[in-house]
C-alpha positions as CSV (number, residue, x, y, z in Angstrom):
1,X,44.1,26.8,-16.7
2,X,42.3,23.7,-18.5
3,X,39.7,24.3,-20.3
4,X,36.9,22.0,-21.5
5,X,34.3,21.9,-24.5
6,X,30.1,23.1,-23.0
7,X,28.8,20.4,-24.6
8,X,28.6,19.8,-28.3
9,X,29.0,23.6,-28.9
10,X,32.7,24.0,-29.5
11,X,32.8,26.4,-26.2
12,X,35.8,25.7,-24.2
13,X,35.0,26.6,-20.5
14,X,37.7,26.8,-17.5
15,X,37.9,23.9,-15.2
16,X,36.6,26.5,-12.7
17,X,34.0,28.3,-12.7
18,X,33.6,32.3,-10.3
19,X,31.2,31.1,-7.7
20,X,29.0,35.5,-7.9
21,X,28.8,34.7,-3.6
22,X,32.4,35.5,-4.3
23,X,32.1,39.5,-4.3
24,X,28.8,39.3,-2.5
25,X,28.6,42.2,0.5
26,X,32.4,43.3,-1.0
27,X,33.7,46.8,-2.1
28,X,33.9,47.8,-5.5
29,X,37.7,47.2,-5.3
30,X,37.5,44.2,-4.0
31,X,35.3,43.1,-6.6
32,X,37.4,44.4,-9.4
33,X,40.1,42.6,-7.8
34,X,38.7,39.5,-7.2
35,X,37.6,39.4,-11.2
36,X,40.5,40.6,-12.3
37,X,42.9,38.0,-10.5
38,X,40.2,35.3,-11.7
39,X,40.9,36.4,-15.3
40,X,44.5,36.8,-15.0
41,X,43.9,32.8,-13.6
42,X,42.6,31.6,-16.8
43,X,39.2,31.1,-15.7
44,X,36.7,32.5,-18.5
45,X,33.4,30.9,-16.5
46,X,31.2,33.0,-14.2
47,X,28.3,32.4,-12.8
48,X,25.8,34.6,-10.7
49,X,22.4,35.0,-9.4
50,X,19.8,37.4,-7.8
51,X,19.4,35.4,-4.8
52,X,23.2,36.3,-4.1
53,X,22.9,39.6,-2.7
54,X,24.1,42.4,-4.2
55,X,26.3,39.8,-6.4
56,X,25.1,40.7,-9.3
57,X,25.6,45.1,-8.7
58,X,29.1,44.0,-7.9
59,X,29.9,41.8,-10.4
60,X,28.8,43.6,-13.4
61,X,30.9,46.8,-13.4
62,X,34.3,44.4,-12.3
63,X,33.3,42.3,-15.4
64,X,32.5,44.9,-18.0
65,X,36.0,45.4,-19.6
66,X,35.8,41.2,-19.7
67,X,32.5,40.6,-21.2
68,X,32.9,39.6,-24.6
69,X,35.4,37.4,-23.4
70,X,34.0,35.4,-20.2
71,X,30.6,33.1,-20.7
72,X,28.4,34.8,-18.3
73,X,25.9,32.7,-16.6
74,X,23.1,33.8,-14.6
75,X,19.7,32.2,-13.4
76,X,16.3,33.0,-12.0
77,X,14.4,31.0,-9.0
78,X,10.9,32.6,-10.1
79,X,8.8,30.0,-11.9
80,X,6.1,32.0,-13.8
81,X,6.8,33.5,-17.3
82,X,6.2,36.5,-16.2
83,X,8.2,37.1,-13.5
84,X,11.1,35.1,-14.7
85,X,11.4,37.9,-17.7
86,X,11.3,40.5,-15.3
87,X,14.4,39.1,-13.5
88,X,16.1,38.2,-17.0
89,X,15.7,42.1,-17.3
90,X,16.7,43.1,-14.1
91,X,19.5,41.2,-14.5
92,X,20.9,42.5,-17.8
93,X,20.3,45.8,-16.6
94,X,22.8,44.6,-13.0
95,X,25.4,43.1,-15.0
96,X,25.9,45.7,-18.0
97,X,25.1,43.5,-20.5
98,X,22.3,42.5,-22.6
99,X,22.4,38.6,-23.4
100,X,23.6,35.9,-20.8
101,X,25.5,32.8,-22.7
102,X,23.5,30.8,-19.9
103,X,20.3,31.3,-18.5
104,X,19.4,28.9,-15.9
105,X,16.0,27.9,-13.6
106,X,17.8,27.7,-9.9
107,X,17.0,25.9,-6.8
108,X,14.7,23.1,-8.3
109,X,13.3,21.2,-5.8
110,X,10.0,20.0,-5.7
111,X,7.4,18.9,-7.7
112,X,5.5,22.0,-7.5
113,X,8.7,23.9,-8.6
114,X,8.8,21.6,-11.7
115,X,4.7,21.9,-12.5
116,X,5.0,25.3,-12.4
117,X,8.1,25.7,-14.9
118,X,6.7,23.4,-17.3
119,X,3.0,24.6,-17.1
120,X,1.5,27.1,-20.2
121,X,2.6,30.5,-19.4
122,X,5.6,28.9,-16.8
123,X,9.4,30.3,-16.4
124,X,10.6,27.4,-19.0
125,X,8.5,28.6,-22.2
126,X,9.3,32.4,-21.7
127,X,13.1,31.3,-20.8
128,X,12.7,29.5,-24.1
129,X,11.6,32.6,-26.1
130,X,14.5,34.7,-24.9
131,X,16.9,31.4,-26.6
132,X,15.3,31.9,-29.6
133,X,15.9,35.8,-29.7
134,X,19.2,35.5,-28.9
135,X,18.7,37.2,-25.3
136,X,20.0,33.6,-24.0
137,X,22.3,31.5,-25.6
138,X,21.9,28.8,-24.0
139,X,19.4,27.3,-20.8
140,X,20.2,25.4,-18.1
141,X,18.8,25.0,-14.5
142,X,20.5,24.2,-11.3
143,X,18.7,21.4,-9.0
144,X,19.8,19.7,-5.5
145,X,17.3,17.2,-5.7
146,X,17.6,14.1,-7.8
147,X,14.1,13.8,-8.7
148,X,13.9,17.1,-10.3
149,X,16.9,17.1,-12.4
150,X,15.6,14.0,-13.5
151,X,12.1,15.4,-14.4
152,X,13.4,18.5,-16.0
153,X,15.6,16.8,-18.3
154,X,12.9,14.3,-19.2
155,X,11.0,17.6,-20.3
156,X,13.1,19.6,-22.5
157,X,16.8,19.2,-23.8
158,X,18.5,21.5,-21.4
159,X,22.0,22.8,-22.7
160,X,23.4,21.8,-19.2
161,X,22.4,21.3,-15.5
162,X,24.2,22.7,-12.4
163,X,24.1,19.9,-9.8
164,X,26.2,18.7,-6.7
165,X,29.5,16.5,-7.8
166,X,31.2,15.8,-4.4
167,X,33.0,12.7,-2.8
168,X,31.4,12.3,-0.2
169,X,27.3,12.6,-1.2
170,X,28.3,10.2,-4.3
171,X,29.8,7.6,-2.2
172,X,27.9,7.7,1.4
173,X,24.3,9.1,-0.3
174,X,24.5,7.6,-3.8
175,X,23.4,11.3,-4.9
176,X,24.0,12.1,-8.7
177,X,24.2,8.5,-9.2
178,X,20.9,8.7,-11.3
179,X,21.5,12.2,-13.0
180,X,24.8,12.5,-14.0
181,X,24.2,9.1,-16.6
182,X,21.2,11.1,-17.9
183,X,22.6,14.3,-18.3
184,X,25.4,12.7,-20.3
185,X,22.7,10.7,-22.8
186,X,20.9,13.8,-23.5
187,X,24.2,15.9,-24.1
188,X,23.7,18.2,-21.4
189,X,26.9,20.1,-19.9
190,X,27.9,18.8,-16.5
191,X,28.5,22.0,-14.4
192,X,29.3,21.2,-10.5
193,X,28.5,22.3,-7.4
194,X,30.4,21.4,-4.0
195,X,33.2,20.4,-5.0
196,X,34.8,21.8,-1.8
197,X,31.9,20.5,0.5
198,X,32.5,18.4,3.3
199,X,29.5,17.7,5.4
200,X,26.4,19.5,6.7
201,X,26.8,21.9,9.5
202,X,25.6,20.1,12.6
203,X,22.7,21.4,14.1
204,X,23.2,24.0,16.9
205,X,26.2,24.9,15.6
206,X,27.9,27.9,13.5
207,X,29.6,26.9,9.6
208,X,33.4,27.5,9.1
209,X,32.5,29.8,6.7
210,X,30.2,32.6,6.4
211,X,29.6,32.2,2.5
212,X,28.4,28.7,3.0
213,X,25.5,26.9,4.8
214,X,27.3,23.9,4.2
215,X,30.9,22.7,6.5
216,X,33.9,22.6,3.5
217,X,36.9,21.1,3.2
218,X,39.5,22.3,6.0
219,X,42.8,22.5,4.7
220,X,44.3,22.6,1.1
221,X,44.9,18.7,0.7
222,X,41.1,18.2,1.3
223,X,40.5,20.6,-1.1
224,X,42.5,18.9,-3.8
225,X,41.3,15.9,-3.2
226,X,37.6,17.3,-3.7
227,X,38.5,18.3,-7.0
228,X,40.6,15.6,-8.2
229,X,37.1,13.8,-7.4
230,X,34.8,16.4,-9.3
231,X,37.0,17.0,-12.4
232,X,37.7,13.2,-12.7
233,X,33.7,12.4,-13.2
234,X,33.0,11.4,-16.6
235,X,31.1,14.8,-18.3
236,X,31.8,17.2,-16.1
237,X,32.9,20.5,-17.7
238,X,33.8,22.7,-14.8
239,X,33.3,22.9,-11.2
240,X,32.1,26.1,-9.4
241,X,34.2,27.7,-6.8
242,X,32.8,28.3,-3.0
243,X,32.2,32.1,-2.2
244,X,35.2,32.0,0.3
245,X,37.7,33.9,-0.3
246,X,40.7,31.0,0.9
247,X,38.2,28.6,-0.7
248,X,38.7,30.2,-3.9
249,X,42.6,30.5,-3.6
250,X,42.5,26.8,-2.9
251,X,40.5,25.3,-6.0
252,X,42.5,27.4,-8.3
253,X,45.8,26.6,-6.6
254,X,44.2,22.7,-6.8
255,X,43.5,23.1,-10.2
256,X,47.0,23.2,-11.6
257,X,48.1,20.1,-9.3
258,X,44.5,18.3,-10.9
259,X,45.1,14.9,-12.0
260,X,42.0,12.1,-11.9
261,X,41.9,9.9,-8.8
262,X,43.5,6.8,-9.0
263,X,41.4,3.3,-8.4
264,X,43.0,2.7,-5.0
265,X,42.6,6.3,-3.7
266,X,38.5,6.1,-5.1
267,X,38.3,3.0,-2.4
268,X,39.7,4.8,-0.1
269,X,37.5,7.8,-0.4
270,X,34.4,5.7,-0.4
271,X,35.6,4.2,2.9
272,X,35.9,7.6,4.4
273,X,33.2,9.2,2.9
274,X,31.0,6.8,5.6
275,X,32.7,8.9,8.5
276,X,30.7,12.3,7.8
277,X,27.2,13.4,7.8
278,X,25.7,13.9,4.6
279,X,24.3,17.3,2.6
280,X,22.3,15.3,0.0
281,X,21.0,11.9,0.4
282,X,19.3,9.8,-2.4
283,X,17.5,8.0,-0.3
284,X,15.9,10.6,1.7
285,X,14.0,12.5,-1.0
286,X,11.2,14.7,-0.2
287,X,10.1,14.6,-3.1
């Protein structure tokens, strides 16, 4: 599998990264299978988080004999100091280990999130301890709202964010069209979200896919396509997988067919990307 640098640090991440929803709610063997066929993949990226379930008491034993080899990244959505260590701890204590090579704030959203992670005594300045003890080797936070990626990068020089990169918000919604140019002048890592994502579920209605509050891509073309568009953005590193099972198959099976868009197939895409309801939309902030 391709790999690409985190950065300026010399850390060469897979193209992909293992979405944690992935062995959320599975067996132990599943999990271990699931890591394990991940590994034998090439892909040396995972990425977790309390808020998926048991994700984390799954993940950690399938992962264990992989460790010192993967970069483990995990995150909290608790904004005080205190209570952002306490996850930190819970975590390492979930996934056998006891330092994350990233750390990231998750679900940024408003401006109260962003007050509160910033403020004396907020999740930022005791995240920033645990960097300088080694507990975290790098921070990052994951956003779905432009405004507050933008904030939190004006604040502090974030190793790299975790933010939507998809066809059809980019071209329909303008989304990332504001963060993406930041991240990249303050040397922050482009991880990304959605690749796979098609629309929002209509309301009244039931997702595809149980793993996802969003409606993905329906066959393995579509799926391609969404990558070749995510992997082709200038600065992105790697690209998350969806917590579906097929999903998963897809973007890795995608992966060794990647090559970037071409100009006539980005004109295409920005024709069609008109014909879907959007996830994310620039121009409706609440912020």
């Amino acid at each position: 599998m391709r790999k690409r640098e985190y950065g300026n640090t010399g850390i060469q991440l897979s193209v992909i990264g293992f979405g944690g929803i992935l062995v959320m709610n599975e067996t132990t063997r599943d999990s271990r299978l699931a890591v394990s066929k991940a590994v034998d993949a090439g892909i040396n990226y995972f990425d977790v988080a309390p808020n998926y379930g048991n994700a984390q008491e799954m993940l950690g034993p399938a992962l264990q004999q992989y460790r010192k080899d993967v970069f483990l990244a995990c995150k909290t959505q608790l904004r005080s100091g205190d209570q952002a260590e306490s996850d930190l701890i819970e975590s390492f204590r979930l996934l056998k280990t006891d330092w994350f090579d990233l750390y990231q704030l998750h679900a940024v959203a408003t401006r109260e999130d962003v007050e509160q992670i910033l403020a004396p005594g907020g999740a930022l300045e005791t995240l920033d301890k645990a960097k300088k003890e080694g507990k975290v080797r790098h921070l990052g936070f994951s956003a779905h709202s432009e405004e507050a990626a933008i904030a939190l990068l004006d604040a502090y020089d974030f190793d790299s964010i975790l933010f939507p990169v998809n066809w059809v918000t980019w071209y329909a919604g303008d989304f990332g069209k504001k963060v993406l140019p930041l991240a990249r002048e303050k040397h922050a890592a482009i991880l990304a979200l959605k690749a796979l994502a098609k629309h929002a579920v209509p309301e009244g209605h039931n997702g595809p896919v149980e793993k996802a509050w969003y409606w993905p891509v329906e066959s393995y073309e579509e799926a391609l396509t969404g990558l070749r568009f995510t992997l082709g953005m200038e600065g992105v590193t790697a690209a998350v997988s969806p917590g579906d099972p097929r999903l998963f198959e897809w973007i890795i099976r995608a992966e060794q067919e990647y090559d970037p868009l071409t100009p006539g197939e980005q004109t295409q895409l920005e024709k069609e990307a008109a014909k879907y309801g959007l996830i994310f939309d620039a121009h409706q902030s609440q912020w």
